[in-house]
MARBA-3410 file (N, C-alpha, C, O; in Angstrom, 1 decimal):
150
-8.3,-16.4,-31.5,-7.5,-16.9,-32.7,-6.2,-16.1,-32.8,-6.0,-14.9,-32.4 ~ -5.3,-16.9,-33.4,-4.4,-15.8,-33.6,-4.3,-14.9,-34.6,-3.2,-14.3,-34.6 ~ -5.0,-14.6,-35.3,-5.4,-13.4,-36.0,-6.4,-12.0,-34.9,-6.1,-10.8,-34.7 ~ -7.1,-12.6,-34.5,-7.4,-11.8,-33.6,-6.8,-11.0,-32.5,-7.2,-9.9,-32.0 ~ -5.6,-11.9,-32.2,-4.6,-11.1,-31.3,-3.9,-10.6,-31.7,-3.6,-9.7,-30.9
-2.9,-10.5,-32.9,-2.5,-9.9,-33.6,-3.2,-8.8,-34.3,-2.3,-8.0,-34.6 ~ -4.2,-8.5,-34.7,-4.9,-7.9,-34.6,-5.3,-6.6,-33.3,-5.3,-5.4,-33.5 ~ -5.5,-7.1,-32.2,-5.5,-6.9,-31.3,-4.2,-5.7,-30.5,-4.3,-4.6,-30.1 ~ -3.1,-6.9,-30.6,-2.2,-6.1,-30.2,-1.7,-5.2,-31.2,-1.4,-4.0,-30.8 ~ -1.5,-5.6,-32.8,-1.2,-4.6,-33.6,-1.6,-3.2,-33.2,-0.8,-2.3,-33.1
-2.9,-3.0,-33.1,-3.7,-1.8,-32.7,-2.9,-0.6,-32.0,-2.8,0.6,-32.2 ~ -2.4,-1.6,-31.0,-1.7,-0.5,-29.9,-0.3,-0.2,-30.3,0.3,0.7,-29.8 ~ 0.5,-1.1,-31.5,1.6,-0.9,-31.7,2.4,-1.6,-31.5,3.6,-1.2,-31.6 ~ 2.2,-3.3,-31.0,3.0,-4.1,-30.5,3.7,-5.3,-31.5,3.3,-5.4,-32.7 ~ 4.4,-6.1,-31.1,4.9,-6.9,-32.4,4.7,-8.3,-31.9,4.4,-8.4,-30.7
4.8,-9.4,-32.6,4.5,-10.7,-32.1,5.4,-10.8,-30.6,5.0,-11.1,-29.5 ~ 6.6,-10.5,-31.0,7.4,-10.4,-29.6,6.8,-9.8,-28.2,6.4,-10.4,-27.2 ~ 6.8,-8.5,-28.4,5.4,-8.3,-27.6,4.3,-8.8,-26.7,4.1,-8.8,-25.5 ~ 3.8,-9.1,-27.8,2.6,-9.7,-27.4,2.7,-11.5,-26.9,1.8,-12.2,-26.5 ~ 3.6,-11.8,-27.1,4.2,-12.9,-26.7,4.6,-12.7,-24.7,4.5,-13.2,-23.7
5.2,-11.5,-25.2,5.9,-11.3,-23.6,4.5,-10.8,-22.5,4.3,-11.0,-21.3 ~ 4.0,-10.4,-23.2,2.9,-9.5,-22.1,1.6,-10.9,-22.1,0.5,-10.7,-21.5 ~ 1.9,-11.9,-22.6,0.8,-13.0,-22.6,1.8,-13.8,-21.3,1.0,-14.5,-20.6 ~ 2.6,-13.9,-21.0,3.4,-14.4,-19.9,2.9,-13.8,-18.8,2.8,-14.6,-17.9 ~ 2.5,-12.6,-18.6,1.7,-12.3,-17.3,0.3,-13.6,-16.9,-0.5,-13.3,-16.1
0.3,-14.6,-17.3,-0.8,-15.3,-17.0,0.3,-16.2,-16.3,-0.1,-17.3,-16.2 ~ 1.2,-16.2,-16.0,2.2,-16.7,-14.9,1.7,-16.8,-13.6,1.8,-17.8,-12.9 ~ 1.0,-15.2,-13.0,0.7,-14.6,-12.2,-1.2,-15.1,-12.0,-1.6,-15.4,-13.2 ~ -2.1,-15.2,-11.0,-3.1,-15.6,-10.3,-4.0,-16.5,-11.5,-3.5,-17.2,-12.4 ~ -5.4,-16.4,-11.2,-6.3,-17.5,-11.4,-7.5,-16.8,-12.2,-7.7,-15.6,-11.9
-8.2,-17.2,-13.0,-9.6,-17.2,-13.7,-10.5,-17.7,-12.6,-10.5,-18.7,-11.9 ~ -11.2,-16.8,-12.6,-12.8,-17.0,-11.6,-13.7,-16.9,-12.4,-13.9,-16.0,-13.2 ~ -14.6,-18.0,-12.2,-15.8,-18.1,-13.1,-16.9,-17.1,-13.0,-17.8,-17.0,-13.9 ~ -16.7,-16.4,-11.9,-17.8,-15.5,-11.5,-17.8,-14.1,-12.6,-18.8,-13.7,-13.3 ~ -16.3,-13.3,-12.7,-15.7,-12.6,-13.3,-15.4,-12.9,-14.8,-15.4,-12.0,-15.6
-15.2,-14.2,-15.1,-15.0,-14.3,-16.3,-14.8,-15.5,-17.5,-14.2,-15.6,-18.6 ~ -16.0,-16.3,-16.6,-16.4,-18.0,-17.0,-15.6,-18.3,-17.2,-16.0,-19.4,-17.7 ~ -14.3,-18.3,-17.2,-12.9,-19.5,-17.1,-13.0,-19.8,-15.4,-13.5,-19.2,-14.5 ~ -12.3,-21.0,-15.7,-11.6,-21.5,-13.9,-10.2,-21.9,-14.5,-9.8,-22.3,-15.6 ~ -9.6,-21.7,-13.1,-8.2,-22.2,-12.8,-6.9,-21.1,-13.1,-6.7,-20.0,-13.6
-6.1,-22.3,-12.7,-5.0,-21.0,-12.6,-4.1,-21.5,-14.0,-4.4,-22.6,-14.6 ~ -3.2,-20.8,-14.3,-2.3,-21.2,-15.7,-1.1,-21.9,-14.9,-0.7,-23.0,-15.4 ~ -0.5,-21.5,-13.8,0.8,-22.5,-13.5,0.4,-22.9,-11.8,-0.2,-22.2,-11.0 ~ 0.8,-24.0,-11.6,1.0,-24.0,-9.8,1.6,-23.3,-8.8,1.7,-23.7,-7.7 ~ 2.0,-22.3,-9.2,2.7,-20.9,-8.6,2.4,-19.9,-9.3,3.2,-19.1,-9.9
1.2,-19.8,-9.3,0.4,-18.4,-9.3,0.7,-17.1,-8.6,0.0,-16.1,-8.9 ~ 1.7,-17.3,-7.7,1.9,-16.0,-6.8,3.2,-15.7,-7.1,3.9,-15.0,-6.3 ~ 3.8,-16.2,-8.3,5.0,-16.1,-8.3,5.5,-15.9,-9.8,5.7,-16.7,-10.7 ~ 5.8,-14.7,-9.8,6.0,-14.4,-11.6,7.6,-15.1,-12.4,8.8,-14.6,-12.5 ~ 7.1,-15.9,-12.7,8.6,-16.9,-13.8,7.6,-16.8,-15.0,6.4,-16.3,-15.2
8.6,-17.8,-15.8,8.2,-18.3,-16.7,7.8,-20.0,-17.2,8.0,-20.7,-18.2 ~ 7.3,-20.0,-15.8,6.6,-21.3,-15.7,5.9,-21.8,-16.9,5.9,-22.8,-17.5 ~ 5.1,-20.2,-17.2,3.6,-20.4,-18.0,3.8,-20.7,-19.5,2.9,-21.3,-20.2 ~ 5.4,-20.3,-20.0,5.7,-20.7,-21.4,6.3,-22.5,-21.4,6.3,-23.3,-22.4 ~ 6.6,-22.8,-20.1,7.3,-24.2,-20.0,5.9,-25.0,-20.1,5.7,-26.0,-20.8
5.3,-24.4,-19.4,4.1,-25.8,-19.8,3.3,-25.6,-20.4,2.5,-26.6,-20.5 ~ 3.0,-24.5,-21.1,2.2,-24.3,-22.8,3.3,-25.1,-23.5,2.6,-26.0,-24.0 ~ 4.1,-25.2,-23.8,4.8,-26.2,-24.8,5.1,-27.4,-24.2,5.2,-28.2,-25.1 ~ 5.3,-27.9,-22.7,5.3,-29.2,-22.7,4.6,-30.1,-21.9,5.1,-31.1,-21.3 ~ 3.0,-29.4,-21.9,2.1,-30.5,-21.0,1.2,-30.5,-22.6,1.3,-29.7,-23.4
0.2,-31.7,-22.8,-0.6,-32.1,-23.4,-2.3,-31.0,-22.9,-3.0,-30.9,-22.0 ~ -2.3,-30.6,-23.7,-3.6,-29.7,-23.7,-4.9,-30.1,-24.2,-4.8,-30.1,-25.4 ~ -6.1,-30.4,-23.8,-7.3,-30.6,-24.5,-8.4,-29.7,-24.2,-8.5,-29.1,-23.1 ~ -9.5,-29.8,-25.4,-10.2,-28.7,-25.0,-11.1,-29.3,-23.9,-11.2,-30.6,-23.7 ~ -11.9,-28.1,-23.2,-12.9,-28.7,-22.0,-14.0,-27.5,-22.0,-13.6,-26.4,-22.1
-15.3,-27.7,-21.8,-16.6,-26.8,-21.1,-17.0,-27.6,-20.4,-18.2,-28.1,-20.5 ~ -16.2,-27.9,-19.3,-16.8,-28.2,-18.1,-17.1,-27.0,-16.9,-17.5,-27.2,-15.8 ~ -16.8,-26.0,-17.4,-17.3,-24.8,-16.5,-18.1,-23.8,-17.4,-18.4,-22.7,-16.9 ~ -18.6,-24.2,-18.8,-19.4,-23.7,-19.8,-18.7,-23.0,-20.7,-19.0,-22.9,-21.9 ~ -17.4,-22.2,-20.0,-16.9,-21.8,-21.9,-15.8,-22.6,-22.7,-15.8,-23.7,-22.1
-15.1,-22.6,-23.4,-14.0,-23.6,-23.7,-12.7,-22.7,-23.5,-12.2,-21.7,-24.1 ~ -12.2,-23.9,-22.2,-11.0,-23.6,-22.3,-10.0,-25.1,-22.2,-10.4,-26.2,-22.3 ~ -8.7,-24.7,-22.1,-7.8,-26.1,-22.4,-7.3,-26.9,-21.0,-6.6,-26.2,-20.3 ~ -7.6,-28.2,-20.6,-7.2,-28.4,-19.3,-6.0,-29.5,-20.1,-5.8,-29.7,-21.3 ~ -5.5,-29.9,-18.7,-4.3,-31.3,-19.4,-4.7,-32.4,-19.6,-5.7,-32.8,-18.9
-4.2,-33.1,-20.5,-4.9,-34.5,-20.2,-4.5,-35.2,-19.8,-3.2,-35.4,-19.7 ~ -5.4,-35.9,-19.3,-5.4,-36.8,-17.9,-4.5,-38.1,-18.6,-3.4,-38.1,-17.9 ~ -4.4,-38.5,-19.1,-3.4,-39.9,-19.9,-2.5,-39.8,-20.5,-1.7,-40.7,-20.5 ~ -2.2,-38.4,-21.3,-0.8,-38.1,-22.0,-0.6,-37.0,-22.0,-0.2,-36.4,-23.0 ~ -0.7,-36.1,-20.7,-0.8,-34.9,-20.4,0.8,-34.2,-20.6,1.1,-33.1,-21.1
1.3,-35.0,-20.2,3.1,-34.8,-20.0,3.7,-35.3,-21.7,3.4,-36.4,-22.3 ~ 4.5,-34.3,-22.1,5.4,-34.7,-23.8,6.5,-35.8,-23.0,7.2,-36.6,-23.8 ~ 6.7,-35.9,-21.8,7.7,-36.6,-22.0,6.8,-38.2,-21.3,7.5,-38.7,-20.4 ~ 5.6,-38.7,-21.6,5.2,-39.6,-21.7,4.2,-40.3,-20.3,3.4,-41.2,-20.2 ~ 5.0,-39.2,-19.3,4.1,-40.2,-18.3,2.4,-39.0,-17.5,2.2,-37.8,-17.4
1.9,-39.9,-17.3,0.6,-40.1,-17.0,0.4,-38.3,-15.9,1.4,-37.8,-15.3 ~ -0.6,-37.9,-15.8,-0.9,-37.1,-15.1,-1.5,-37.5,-13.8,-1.0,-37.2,-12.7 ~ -2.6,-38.1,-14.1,-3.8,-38.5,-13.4,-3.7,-40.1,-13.8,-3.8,-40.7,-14.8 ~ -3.4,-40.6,-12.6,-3.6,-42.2,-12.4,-4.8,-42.4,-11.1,-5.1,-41.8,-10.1 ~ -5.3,-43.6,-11.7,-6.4,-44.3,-10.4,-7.3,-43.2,-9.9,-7.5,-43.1,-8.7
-7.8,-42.4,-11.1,-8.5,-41.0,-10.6,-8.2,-39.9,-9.5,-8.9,-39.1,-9.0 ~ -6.5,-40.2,-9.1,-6.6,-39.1,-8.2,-5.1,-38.6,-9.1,-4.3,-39.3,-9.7 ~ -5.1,-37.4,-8.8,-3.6,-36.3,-9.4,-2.7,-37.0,-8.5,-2.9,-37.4,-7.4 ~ -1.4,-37.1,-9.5,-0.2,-37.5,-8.8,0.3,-36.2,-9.1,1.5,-36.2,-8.7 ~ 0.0,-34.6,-9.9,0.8,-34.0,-10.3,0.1,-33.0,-10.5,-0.9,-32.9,-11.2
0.8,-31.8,-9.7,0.1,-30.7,-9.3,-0.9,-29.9,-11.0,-1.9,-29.1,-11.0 ~ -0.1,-30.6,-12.2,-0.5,-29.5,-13.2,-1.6,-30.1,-13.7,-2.0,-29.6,-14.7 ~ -2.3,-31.6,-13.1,-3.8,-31.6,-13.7,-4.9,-30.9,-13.3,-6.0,-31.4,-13.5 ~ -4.8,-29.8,-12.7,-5.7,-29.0,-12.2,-5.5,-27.4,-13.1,-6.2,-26.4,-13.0 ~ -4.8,-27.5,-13.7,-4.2,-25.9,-14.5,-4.9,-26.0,-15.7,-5.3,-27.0,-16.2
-5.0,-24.8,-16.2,-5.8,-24.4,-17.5,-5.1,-23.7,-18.1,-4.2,-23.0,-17.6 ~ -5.3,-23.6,-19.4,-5.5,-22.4,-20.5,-6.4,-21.8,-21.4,-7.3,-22.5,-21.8 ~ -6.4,-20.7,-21.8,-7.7,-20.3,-22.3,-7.2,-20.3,-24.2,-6.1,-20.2,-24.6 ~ -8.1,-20.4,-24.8,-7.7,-20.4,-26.6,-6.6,-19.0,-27.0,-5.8,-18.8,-27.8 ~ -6.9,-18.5,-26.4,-5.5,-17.3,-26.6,-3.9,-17.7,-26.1,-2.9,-17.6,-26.8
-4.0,-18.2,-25.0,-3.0,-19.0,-25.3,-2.2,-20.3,-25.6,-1.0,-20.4,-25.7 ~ -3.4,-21.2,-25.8,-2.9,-22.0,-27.1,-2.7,-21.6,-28.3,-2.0,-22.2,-29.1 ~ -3.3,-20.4,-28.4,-3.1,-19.7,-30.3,-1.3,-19.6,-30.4,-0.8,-19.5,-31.5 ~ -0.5,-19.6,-29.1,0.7,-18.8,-29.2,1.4,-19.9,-29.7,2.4,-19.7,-30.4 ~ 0.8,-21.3,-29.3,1.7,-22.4,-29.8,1.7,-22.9,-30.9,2.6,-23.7,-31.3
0.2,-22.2,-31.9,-0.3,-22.7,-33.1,0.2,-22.2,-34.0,-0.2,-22.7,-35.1 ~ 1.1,-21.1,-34.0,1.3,-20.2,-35.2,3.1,-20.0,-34.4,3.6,-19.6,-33.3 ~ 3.4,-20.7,-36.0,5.2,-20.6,-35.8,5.8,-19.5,-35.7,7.0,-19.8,-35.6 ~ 5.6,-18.3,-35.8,6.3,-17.2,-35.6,5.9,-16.7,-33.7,6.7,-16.5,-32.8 ~ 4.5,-16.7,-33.5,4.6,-16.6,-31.9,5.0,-18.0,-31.3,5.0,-17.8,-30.1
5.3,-19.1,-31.6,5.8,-20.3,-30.9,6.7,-20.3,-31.0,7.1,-21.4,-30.5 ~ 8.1,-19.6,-31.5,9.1,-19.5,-31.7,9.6,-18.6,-30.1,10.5,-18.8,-29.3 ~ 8.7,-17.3,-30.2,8.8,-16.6,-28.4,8.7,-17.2,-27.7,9.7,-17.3,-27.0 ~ 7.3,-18.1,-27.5,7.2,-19.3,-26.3,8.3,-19.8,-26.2,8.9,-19.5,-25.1 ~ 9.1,-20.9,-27.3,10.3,-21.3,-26.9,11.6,-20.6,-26.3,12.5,-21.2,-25.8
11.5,-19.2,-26.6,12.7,-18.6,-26.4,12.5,-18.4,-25.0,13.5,-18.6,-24.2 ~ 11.1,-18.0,-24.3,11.1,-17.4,-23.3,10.9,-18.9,-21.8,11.1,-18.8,-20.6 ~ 10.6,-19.9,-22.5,10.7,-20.9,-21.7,12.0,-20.9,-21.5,12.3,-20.7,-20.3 ~ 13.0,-21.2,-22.1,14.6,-21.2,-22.2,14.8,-20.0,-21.7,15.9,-20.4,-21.2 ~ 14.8,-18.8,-21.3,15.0,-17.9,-21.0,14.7,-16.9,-20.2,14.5,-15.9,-20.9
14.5,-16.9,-18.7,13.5,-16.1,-17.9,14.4,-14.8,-18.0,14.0,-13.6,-18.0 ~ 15.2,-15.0,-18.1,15.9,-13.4,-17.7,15.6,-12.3,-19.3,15.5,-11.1,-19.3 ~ 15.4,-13.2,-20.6,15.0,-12.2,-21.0,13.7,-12.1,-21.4,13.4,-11.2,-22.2 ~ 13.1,-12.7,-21.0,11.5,-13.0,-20.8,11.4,-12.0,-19.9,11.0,-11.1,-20.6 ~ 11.5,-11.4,-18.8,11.6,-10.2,-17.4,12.2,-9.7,-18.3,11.6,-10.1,-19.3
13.3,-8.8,-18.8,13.8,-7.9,-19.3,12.8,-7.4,-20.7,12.6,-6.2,-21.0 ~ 12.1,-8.6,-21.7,11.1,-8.4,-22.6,10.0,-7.8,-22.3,9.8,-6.6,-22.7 ~ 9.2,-8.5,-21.2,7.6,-7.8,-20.5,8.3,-6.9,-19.8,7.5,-6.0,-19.9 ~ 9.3,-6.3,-19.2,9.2,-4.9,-18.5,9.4,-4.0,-19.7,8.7,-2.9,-19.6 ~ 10.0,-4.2,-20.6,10.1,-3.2,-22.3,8.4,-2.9,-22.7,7.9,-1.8,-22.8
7.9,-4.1,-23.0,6.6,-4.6,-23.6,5.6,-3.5,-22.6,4.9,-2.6,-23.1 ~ 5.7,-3.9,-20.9,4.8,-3.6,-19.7,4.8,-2.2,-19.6,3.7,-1.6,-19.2 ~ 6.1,-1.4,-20.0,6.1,-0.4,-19.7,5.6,0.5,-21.6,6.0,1.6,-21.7 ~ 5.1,0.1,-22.5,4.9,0.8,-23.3,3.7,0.4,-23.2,3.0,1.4,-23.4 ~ 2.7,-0.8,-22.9,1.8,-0.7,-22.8,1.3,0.2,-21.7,0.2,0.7,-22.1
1.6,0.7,-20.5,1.3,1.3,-19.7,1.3,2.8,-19.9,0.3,3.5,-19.6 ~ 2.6,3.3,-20.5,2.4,4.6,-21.6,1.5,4.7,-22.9,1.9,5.6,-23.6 ~ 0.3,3.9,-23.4,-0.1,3.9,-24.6,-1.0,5.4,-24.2,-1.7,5.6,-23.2 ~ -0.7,6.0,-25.1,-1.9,7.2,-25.1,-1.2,8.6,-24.1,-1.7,9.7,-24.1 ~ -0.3,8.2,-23.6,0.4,9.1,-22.8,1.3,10.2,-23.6,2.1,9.7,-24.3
1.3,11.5,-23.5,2.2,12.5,-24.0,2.9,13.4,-22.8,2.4,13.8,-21.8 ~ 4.7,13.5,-23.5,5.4,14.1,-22.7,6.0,13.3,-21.7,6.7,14.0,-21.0 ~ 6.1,12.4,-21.5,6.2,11.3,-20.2,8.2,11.6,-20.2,9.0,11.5,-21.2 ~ 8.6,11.9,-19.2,10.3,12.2,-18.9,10.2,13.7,-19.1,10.9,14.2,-18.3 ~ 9.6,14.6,-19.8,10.1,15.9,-19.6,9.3,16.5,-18.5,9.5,17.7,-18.2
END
């Protein structure tokens, strides 16, 4: 939920901005059900860090699914796309993103207008989306650290 993440990140010190930019790391690889009962990857360039992952959290059609037992969000197959056309015709994918997922944390970012306001900025904006998560990346990585530069 998004209280929970906020919650969450507040802990360590972070601000919606923040925690907006460091949820963009799901740009990068895939959910294994073995590791962590999700499947699938968040963008079709998983090996490739953009900001794919805020473009299509706001403009593919998301529905919930446990078809791998826990709930997470796949596309839908008939109005998957905001701009109207079809994902999945004649049961086979014409389009690489009916196989992509999201988990309820990051649909939370689109549900609540102060973190869907980042989503938007950072889909519009990779360069400060990369300049944001390396600010964000690098204080999460110092949390708990003292003296660091001297």
């Amino acid at each position: 939920t998004t209280q929970g993440l906020r919650e969450t990140f507040s802990r360590m010190g972070f601000s919606d901005q923040e925690l907006v930019a460091l949820s963009g790391a799901h740009a990068l690889g895939y959910c294994h059900k073995d590791l962590s009962g999700y499947v699938g990857a968040w963008t079709p360039t998983p090996n490739k860090f953009n900001n794919l992952y805020f473009v299509l959290l706001l403009n593919l059609n998301w529905e919930p699914n446990t078809v791998h037992g826990k709930l997470q969000y796949g596309v839908a197959a008939e109005n998957g796309r905001k701009d109207g056309k079809a994902i999945v015709s004649k049961g086979k994918s014409e389009d690489p993103s009916a196989t992509l997922m999201m988990l309820p944390s990051d649909l939370a970012l689109v549900q609540d207008d102060k973190l869907r306001a980042w989503v938007q900025i950072y889909a519009k904006n990779q360069d400060l989306w990369f300049k944001d998560f390396a600010n964000a990346f690098q204080k999460l990585e110092e949390l708990g650290t003292v003296r660091l530069g001297s």
